[in-house]
C-alpha positions in Angstrom: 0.0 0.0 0.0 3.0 2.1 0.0 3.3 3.0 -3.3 -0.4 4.6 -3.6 0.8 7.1 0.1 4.0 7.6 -2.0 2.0 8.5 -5.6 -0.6 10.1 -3.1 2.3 12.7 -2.2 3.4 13.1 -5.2 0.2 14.5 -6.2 1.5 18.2 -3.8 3.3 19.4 -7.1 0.1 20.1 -8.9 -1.3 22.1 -5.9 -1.2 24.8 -7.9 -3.0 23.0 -10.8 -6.5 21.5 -10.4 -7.4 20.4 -13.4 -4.1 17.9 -13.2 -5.0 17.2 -9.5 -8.4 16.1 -10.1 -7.3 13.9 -13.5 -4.5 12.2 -11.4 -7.1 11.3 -8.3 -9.4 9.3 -10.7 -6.8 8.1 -12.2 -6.0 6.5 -9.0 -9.5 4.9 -8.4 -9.2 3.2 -11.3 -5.8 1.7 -10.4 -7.4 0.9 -7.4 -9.8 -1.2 -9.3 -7.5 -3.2 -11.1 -6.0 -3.9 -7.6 -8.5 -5.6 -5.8 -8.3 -9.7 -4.9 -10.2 -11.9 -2.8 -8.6 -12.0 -0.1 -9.5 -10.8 3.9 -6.5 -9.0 4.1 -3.8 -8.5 0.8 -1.0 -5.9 0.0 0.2 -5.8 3.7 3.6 -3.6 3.8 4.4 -1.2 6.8 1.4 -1.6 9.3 -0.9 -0.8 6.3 -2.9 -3.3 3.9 -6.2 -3.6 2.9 -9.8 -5.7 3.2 -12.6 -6.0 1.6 -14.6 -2.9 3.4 -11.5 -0.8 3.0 -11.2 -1.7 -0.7 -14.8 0.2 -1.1 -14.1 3.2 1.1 -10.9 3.9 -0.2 -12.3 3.9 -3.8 -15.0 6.1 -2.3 -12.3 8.4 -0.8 -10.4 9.0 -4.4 -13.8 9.9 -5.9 -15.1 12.1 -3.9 -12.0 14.3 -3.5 -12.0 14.2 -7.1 -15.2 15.3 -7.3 -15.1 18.2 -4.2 -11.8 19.5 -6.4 -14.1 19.4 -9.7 -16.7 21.5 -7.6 -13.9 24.1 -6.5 -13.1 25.6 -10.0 -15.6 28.1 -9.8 -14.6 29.2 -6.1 -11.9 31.8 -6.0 -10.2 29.5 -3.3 -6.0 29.9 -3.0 -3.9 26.9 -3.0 -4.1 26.2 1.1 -7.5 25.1 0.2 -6.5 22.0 -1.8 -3.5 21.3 0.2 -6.1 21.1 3.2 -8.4 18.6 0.8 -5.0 16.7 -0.2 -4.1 16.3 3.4 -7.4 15.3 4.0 -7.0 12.5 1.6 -4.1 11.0 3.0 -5.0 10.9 6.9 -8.1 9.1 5.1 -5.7 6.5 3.0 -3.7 6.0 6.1 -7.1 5.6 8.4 -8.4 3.1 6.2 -5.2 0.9 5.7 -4.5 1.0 8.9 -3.9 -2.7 10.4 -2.7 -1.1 13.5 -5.4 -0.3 16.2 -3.0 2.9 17.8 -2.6 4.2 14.2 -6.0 4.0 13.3 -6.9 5.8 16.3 -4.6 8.2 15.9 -5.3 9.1 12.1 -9.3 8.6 13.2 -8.5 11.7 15.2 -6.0 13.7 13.2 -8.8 13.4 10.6 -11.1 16.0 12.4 -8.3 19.1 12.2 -8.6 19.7 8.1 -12.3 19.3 8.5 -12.2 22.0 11.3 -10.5 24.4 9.7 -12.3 24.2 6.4 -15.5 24.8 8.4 -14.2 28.0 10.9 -12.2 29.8 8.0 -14.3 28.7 4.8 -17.1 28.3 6.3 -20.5 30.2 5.5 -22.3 31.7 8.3 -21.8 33.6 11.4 -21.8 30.6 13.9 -19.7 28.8 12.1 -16.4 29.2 14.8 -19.3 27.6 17.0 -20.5 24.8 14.3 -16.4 24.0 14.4 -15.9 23.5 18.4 -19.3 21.4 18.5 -17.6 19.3 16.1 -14.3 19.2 17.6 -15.4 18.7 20.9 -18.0 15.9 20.6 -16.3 14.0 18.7 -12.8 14.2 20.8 -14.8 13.8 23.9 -16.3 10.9 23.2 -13.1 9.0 21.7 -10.4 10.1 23.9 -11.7 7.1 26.7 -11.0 4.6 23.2 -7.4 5.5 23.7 -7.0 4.4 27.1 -8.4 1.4 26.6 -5.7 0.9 23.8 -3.3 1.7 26.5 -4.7 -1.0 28.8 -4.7 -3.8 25.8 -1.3 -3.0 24.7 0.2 -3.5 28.5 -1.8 -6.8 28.7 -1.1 -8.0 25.6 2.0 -6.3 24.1 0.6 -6.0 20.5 -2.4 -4.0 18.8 -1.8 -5.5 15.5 -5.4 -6.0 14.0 -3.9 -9.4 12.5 -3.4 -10.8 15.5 -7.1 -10.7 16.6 -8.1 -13.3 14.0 -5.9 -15.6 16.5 -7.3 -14.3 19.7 -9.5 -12.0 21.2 -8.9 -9.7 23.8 -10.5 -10.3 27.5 -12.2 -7.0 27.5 -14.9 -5.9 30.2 -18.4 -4.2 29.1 -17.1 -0.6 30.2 -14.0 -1.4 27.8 -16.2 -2.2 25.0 -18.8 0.4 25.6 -15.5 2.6 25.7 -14.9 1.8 22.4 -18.0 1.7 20.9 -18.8 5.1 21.9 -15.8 6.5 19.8 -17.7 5.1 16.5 -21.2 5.8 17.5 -20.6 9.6 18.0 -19.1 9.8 14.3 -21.7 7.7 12.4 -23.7 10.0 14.6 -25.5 8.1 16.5 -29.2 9.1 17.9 -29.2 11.6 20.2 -25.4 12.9 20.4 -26.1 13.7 16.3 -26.6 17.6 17.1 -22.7 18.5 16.1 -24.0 17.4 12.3 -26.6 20.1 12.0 -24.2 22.8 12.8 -21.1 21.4 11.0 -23.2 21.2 8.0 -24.7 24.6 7.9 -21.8 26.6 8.4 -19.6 24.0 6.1 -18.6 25.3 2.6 -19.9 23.4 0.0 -16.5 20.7 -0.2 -16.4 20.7 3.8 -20.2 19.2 3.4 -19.4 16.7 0.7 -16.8 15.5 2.7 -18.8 15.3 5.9 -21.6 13.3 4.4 -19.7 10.8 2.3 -16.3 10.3 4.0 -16.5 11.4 7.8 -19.4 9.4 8.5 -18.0 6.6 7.3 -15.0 6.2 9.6 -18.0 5.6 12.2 -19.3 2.8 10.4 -15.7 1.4 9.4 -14.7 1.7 13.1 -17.4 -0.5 14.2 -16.8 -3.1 11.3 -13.4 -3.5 12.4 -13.8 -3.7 15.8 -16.3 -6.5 15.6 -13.8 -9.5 16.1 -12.6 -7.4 19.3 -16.3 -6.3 21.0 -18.4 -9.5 19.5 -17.8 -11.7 22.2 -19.5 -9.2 25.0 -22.6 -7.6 23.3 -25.3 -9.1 24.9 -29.0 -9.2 24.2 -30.2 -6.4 25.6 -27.5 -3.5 24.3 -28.7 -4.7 20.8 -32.3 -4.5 21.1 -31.3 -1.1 22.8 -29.0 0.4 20.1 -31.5 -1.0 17.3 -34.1 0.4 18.7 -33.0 3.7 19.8 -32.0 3.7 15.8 -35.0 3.4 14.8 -37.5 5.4 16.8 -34.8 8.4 15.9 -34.7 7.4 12.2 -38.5 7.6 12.4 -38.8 10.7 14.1 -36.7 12.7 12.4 -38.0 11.3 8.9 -40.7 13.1 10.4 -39.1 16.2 11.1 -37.5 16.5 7.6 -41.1 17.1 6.4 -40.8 20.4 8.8 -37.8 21.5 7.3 -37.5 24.7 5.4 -33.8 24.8 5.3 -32.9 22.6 2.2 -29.2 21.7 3.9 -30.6 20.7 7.0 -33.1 18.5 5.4 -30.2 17.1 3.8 -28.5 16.1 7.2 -31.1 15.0 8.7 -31.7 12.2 5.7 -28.3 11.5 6.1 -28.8 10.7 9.8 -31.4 8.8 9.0 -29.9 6.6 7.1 -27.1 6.3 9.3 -29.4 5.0 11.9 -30.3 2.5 9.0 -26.7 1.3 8.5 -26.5 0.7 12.1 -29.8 -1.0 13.0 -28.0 -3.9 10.6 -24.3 -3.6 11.7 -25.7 -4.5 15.0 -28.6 -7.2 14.1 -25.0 -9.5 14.0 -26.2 -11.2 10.7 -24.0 -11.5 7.4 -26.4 -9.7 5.3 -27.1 -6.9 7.6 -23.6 -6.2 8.1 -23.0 -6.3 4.0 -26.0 -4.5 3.7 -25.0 -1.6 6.6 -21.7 -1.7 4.1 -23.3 -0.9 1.0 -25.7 1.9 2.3 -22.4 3.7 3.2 -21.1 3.1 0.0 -23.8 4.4 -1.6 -25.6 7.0 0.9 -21.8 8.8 0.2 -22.9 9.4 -3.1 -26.1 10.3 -2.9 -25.5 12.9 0.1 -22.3 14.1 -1.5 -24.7 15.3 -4.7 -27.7 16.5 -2.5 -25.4 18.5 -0.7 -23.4 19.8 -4.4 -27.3 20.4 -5.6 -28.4 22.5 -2.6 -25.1 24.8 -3.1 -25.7 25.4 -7.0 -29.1 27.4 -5.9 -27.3 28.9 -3.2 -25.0 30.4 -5.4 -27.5 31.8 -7.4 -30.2 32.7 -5.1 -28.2 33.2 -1.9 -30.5 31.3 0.1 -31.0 27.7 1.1 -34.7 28.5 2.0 -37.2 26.0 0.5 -39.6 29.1 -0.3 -36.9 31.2 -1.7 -36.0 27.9 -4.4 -39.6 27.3 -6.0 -40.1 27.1 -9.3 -36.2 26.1 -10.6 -37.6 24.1 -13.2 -39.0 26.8 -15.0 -35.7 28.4 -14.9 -33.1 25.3 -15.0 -34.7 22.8 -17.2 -31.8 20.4 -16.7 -30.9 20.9 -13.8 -33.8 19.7 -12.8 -33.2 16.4 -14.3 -30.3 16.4 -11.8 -32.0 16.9 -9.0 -34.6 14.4 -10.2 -32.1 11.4 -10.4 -30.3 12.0 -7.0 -33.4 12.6 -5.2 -34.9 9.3 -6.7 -31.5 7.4 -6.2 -32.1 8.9 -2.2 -35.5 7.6 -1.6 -34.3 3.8 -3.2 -35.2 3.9 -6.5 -34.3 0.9 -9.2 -31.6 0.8 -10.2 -29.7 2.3 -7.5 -27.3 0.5 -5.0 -29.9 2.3 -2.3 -32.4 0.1 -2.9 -30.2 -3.2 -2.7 -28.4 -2.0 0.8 -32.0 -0.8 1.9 -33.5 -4.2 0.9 -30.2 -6.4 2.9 -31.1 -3.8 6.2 -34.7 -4.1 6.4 -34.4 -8.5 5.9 -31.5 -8.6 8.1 -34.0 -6.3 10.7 -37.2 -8.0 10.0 -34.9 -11.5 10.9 -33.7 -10.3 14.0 -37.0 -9.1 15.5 -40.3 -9.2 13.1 -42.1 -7.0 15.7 -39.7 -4.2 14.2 -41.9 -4.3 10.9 -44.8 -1.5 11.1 -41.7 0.6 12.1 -39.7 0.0 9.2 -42.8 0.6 7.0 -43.0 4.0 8.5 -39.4 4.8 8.1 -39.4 3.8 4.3 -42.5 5.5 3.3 -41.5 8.8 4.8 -38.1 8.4 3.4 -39.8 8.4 0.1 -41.9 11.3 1.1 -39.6 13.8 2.0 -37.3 13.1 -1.0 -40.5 13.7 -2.8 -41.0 16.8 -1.1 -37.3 17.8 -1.8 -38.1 17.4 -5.4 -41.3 18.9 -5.7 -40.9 22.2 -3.7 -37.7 23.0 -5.4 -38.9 22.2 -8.7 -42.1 23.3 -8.8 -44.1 25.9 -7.9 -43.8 30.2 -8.9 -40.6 31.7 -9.1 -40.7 34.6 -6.3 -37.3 36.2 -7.4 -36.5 37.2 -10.8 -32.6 37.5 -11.3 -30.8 36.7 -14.4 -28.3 33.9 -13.7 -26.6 31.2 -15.5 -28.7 28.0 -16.1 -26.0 25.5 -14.8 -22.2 25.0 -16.1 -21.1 22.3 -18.0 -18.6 20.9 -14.9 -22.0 21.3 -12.9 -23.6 18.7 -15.3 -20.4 16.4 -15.3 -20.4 16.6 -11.2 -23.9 15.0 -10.5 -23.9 12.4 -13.5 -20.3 11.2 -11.7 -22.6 11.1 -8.7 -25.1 9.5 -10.2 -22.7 6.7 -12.4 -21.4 4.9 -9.9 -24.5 4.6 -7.5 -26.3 3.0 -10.7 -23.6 1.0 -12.3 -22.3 -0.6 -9.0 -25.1 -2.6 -8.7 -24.8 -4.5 -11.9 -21.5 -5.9 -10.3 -21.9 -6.1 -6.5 -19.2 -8.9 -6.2 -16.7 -6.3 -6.3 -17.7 -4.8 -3.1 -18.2 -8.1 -1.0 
């Protein structure tokens, strides 16, 4: 794994030069492609390697930067901008290869600073130096007792090699575990500690919100993945049915509440935190196809949030507001653009042929196995899912045009942006061996 960190540095002489920086990135997912074998763990050289569920992150990684540096050519941003992104990128390479449980930690961590300073000196509105400590301080807070407990295995057991665990597990107790699991569940966000998303993403530029939704999360989800041969052994009945349902009464709820919203972006979060909730609900149901179904819907929710976001700040730019009043009637004035905003909110609420619908399909089997009771709730969860992508849709689209300003109809690079948002969510699914 060496020699993609050592091509990923090499990429800092082009800082200057985006349209070469972005070309190169892809360039590297496909490489990536072409790399991938069947094994549980393969190109292992200096701590780093990778799996199967980092194989699809990583690939996820190169394409969204790619796509957050297409999105930046019409921002008059200096170079320190894509140096941040670049950085970025490689704590997320290293995060991801990681087969060390201190250097994941410690890269899980380092990960928040670009992110921080992308929202308190890019950022967009006046709270946004508050937005940043919220998510600084939540997130640190809640990880920082991981560490010690990384302290405590390493004395007993004199190695935190994640290859070692498929040997032996680790005599943890329940506070260790809970310790750890807490680190992950505050990133995904889970239920009720999710407020530090709302802010983040309001205040976040339009990058710093692509890279929230589709690549921050994640390192939640991928925590928890990984840690499973370490925590299986002492989850007992009732933290699952807990954690399940806590996820699914605040899935549910605030499905509900993104039929209240007004503020496009926040509607946006909150979707994302709702299928977040999702992801988890089948992580923890402890069944093969939930977890590769809670693996997929982060796969592909980083898609679909990355574009919803991107789609949100192309009216922003031209109406100044993210109000849902203030948008009405676009597709009188951007005919194609509403096409756009058509596909990613269809691929959002699990449309055919979108890898959605597959990961939503694994979740709610994997769910309805572990406790059919759950059922009327899913049903509820899924219909207003579809609602309020409907709503999305229809309010922005439709409607009369309250402010007539004479703007551009949408930029070609615009276009190219959301259909390489939209191509991989659809074509992934005609080849889902790849990702298993």
């Amino acid at each position: 794994m060496m020699k993609f960190l050592i091509m990923s540095l090499s990429l800092l002489m082009f800082i200057k030069n985006i349209n070469k920086l972005q070309n190169l990135i892809f360039f590297f997912s496909f490489m990536m492609i072409f790399n991938l074998i069947d094994l549980s763990y393969y190109m292992i050289s200096m701590n780093l390697g990778l799996n199967l569920y980092s194989f699809g992150l990583i690939m996820l990684v190169f394409w969204i930067i790619g796509l957050m540096l297409m999105s930046m050519k019409f921002i008059n941003l200096n170079y320190i901008c894509s140096m941040m992104i670049l950085l970025l990128m490689l704590i997320l390479l290293i995060t991801f290869m990681s087969l060390n449980l201190f250097i994941f930690y410690l890269f899980f961590e380092i990960s928040l600073m670009p992110v921080f300073i992308m929202i308190i000196y890019w950022g967009l509105g006046m709270q946004r130096v508050l937005a940043s400590y919220y998510f600084m301080f939540y997130t640190m807070i809640f990880s920082f007792p991981m560490l010690l407990v990384l302290f405590n295995i390493n004395m007993k057991y004199g190695s935190l090699s994640l290859m070692l665990n498929k040997f032996y597990s680790y005599n943890l107790e329940f506070m260790s575990m809970m310790m750890i699991l807490m680190a992950f569940l505050v990133k995904v966000p889970f239920y009720l500690i999710h407020s530090w998303l709302l802010k983040a993403h309001v205040e976040a530029p339009v990058f710093g919100s692509m890279i929230l939704a589709s690549l921050l999360l994640k390192l939640g989800g991928y925590g928890i993945l990984l840690m499973l041969n370490l925590i299986y052994d002492y989850f007992n009945e009732n933290l699952k049915n807990n954690i399940i349902l806590i996820s699914l009464i605040g899935s549910l709820i605030l499905s509900i509440i993104c039929l209240c919203q007004i503020d496009l972006k926040i509607l946006v979060a909150y979707s994302s935190i709702v299928h977040m909730g999702m992801m988890l609900c089948g992580i923890f149901s402890m069944m093969k196809m939930g977890i590769l179904g809670g693996y997929l819907m982060m796969i592909s929710h980083g898609f679909s949030s990355s574009g919803l976001f991107y789609l949100v700040n192309i009216n922003y730019e031209r109406l100044n507001s993210r109000l849902i009043y203030m948008n009405k009637g676009m597709l009188s004035l951007m005919p194609s653009m509403g096409l756009m905003w058509f596909l990613m909110c269809s691929s959002n609420m699990a449309v055919p042929f979108s890898l959605n619908l597959v990961s939503e399909i694994m979740l709610i089997m994997s769910i309805m196995i572990y406790n059919n009771n759950l059922i009327m709730m899913l049903i509820l969860i899924c219909m207003i899912s579809f609602t309020y992508s409907l709503y999305l849709f229809s309010w922005v689209q439709h409607g009369k045009f309250n402010k007539m300003n004479m703007f551009s109809t949408g930029k070609m690079l615009e276009y190219l942006n959301i259909i390489l948002h939209w191509l991989p969510l659809n074509l992934l699914i005609f080849n889902l061996s790849s990702l298993f």
